[in-house]
Legacy VTK file of the C-alpha trace (Angstrom):
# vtk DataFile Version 3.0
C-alpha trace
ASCII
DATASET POLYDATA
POINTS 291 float
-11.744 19.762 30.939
-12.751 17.135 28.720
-10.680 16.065 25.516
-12.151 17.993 22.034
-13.380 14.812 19.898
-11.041 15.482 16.366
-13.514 15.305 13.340
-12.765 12.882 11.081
-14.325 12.802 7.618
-14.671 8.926 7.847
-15.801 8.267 11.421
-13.724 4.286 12.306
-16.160 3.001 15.400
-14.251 0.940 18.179
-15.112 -2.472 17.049
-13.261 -1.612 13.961
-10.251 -0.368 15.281
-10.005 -3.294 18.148
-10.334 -5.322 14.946
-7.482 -4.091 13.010
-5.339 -4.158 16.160
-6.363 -8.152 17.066
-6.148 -9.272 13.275
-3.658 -6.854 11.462
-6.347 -6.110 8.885
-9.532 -4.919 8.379
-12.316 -3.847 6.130
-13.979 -0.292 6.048
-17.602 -0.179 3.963
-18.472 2.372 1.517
-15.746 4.898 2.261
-16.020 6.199 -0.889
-19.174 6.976 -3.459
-19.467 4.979 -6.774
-19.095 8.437 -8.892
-16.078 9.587 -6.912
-14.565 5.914 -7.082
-14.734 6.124 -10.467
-13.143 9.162 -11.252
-10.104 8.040 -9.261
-10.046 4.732 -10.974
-10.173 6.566 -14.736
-7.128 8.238 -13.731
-5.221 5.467 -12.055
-6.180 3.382 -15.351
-4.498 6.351 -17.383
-1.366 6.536 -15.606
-1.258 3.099 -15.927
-1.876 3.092 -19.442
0.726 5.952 -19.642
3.410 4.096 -17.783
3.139 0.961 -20.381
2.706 2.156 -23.675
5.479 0.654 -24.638
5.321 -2.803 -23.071
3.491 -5.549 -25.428
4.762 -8.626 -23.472
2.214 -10.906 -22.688
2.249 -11.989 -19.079
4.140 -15.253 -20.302
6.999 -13.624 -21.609
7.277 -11.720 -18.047
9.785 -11.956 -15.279
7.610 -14.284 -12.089
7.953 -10.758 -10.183
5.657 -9.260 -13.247
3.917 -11.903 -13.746
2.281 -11.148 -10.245
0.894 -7.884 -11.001
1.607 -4.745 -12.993
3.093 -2.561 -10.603
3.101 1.575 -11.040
4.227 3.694 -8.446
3.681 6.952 -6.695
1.043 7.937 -9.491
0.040 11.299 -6.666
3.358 12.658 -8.398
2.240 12.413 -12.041
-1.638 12.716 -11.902
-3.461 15.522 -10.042
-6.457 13.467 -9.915
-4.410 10.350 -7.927
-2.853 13.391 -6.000
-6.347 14.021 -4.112
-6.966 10.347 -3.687
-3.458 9.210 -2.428
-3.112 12.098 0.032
-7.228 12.299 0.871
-8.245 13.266 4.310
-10.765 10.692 4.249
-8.015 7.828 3.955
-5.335 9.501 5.975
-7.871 10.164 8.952
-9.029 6.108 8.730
-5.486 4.909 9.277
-4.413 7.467 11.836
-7.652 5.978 13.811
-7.026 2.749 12.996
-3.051 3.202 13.789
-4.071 5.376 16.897
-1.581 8.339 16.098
-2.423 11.595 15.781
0.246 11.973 12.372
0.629 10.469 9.371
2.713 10.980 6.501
2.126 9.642 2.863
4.848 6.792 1.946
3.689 5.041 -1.190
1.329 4.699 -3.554
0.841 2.217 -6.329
-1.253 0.447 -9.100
-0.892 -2.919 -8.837
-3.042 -4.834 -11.960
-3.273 -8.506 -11.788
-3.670 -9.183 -15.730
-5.400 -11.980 -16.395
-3.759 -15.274 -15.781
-1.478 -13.276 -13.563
0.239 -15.575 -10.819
-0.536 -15.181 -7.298
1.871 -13.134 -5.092
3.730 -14.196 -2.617
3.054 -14.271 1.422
5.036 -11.813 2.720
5.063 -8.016 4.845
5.482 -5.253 3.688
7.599 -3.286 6.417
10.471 -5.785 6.652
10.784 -4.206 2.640
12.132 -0.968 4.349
14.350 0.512 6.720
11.845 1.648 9.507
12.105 -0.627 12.186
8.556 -1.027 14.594
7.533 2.135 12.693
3.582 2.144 12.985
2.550 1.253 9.130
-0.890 1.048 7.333
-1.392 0.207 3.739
-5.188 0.771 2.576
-6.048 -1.687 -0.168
-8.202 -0.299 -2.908
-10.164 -2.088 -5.511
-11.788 -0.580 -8.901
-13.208 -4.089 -9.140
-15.073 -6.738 -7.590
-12.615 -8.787 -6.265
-12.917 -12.702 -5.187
-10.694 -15.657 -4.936
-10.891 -16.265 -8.374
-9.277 -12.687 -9.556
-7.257 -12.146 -7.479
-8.178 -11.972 -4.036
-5.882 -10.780 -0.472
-5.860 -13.209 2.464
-4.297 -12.409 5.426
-2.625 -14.136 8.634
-5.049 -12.872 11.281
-2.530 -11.552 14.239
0.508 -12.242 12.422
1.702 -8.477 12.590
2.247 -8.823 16.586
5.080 -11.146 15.362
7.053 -7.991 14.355
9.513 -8.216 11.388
9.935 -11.762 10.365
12.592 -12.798 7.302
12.031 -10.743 4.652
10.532 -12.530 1.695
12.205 -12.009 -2.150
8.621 -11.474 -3.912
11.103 -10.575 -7.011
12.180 -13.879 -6.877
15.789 -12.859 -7.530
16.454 -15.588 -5.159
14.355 -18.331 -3.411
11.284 -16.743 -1.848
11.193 -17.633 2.181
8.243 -19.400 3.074
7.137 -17.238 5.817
4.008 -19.060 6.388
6.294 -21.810 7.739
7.565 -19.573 10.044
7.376 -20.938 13.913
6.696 -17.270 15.293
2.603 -17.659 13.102
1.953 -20.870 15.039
0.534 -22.374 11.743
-2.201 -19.846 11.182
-3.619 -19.731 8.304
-4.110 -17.210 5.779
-8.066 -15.532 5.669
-9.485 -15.211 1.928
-11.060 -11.544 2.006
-13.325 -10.369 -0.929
-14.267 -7.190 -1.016
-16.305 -4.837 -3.561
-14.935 -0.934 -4.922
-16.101 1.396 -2.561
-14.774 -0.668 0.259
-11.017 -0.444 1.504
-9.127 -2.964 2.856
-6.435 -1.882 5.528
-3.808 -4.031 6.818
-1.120 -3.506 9.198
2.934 -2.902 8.036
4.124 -6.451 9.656
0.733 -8.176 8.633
1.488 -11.723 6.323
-0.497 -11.380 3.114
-0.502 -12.980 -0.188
-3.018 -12.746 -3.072
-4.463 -15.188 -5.469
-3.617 -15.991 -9.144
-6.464 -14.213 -11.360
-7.867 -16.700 -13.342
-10.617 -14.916 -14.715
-10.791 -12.717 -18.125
-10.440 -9.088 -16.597
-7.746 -7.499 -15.018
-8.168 -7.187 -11.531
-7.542 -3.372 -10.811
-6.728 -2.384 -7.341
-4.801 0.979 -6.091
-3.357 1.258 -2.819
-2.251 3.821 -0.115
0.681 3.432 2.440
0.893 5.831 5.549
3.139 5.922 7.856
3.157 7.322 11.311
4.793 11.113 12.219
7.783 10.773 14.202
9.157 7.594 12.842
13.109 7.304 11.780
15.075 5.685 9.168
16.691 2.925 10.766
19.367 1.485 8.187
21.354 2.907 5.779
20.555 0.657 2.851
19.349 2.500 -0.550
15.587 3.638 -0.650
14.206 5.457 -2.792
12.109 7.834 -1.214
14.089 8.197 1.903
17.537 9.079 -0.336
15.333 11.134 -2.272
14.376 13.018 0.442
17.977 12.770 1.893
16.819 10.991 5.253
19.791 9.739 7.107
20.303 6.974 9.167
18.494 8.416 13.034
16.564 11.079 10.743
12.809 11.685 11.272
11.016 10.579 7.955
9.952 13.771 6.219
10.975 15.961 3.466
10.233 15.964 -0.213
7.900 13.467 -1.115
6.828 12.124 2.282
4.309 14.935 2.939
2.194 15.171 6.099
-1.168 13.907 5.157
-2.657 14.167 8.856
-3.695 16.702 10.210
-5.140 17.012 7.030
-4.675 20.702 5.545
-6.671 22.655 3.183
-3.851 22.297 0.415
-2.759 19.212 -1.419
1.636 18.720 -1.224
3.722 20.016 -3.528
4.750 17.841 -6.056
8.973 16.699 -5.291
11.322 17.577 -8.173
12.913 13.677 -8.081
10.399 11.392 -9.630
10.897 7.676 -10.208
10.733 5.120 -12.424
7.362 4.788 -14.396
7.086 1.206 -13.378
8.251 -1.621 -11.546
9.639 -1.313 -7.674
11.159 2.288 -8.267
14.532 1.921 -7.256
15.741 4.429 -9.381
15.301 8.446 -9.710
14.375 9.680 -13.510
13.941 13.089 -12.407
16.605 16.491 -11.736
17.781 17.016 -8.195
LINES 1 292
291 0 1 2 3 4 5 6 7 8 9 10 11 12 13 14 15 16 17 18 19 20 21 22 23 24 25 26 27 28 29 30 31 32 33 34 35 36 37 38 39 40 41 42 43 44 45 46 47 48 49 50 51 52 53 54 55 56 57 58 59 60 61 62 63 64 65 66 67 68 69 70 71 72 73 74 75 76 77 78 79 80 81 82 83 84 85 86 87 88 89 90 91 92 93 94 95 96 97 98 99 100 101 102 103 104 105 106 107 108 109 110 111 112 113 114 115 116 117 118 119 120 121 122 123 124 125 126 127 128 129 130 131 132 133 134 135 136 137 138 139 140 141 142 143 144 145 146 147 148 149 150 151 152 153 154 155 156 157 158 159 160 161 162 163 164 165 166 167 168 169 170 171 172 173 174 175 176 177 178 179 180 181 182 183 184 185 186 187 188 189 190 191 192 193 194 195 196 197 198 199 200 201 202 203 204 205 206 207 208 209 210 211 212 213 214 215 216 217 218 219 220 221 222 223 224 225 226 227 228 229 230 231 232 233 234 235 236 237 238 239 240 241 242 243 244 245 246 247 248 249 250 251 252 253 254 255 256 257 258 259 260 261 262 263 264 265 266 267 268 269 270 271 272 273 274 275 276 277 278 279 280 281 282 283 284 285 286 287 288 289 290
């Protein structure tokens, strides 16, 4: 008896997928319509708004970390709207392909607005942030913008996520930043400028070396992305996250509970909303909400 083909809302065809797997990242065309796009990005751009009512810094008087981007998390907790984007089938069903697991769970989302003359950010990856070991890890990179080199653009290291967790990188500059492109295990590859237009999505892989570009231009360069992360994986180290203490995920435990729904198989019904939020902007290391 042959295998039943699983319907996917956003069909990924093999050259795609043996893409993302050679490179660490990828681009997907027109996975979502201009109206729908935009009804997303209105209520990203009001969260946002929201979140920093009460911040009138210019970028200048910033800390370098800011100065990169402004960063709003989890927004699916706060906003119904974000809610159906963050946890959509149509994303959750791309990485799953792309990641080649039949489960994902929902790990992060965020708004993360270059302002204009915003610095670039960092190379670094993303997984060696958090304690999940090899845990199979796909962030989907969505702009509300055109995006180019000159606002604000991702590059990538093509293959650099088979290097597995390199040093991590301090992007907060707390402390020297590592300069992981130096790093013997990338051979000296170098980073690949990707622009990209809303609609598309960018996807890279958890361990995949990226950086973006200062924006130079006279718009803020708004992009929203999506982090999934595969059923099954565990919590590997003990040291203080927020949204595996939130959902009391001990060292060995299987990462699920409150707040890291089960976005694939997708289900008729959007998750619950957890009790615990966090902090309206910035990294989120902190819970604002009652237990």
């Amino acid at each position: 008896m042959s295998e039943q083909k699983i319907a996917y809302p956003y069909s990924v065809n093999e050259e795609v997928v043996a893409e993302f797997q050679s490179k660490g990242f990828v681009v997907t065309d027109d996975v979502f319509a201009s109206s729908t796009l935009e009804r997303y990005s209105r209520a990203v751009d009001a969260e946002v708004e929201l979140r920093t009512a009460a911040d009138f810094r210019d970028v200048a008087e910033k800390s370098t970390y800011e100065q990169s981007f402004i960063q709003c998390m989890r927004l699916w907790e706060t906003s119904d709207v974000v809610r159906e984007l963050s946890c959509s089938s149509v994303l959750a069903g791309i990485g799953a392909q792309l990641l080649g697991v039949d489960g994902l769970h929902l790990w992060q989302d965020q708004a993360l607005y270059k302002e204009p003359q915003g610095r670039e950010t960092d190379p670094h990856q993303d997984q060696t942030f958090w304690p999940v070991g090899d845990a199979k890890l796909v962030s989907a990179w969505i702009p509300f913008d055109p995006v180019s080199f000159a606002n604000g653009a991702m590059a990538y290291v093509p293959g650099s996520h088979k290097a597995g967790g390199l040093k991590p990188v301090d992007i907060t500059h707390s402390t020297e930043p590592y300069d992981i492109l130096s790093d013997p295990a990338l051979n000296g590859a170098a980073p690949e400028w990707v622009s990209v237009n809303p609609g598309s999505i960018v996807w890279h892989h958890g361990f995949t070396v990226h950086q973006a570009a200062a924006n130079t231009a006279s718009a803020t360069r708004r992009v929203f992305t999506v982090v999934f992360i595969a059923a099954g994986s565990k919590r590997t180290k003990p040291w203080p996250t927020f949204p595996l203490d939130r959902a009391k995920v001990p060292v060995g435990g299987l990462i699920q509970g409150d707040g890291l729904p089960v976005v694939w198989p997708a289900s008729m019904l959007l998750p619950p909303v957890p009790t615990v939020t966090g902090e309206s902007v910035g990294p989120q290391f902190n819970s604002i909400g009652k237990p």
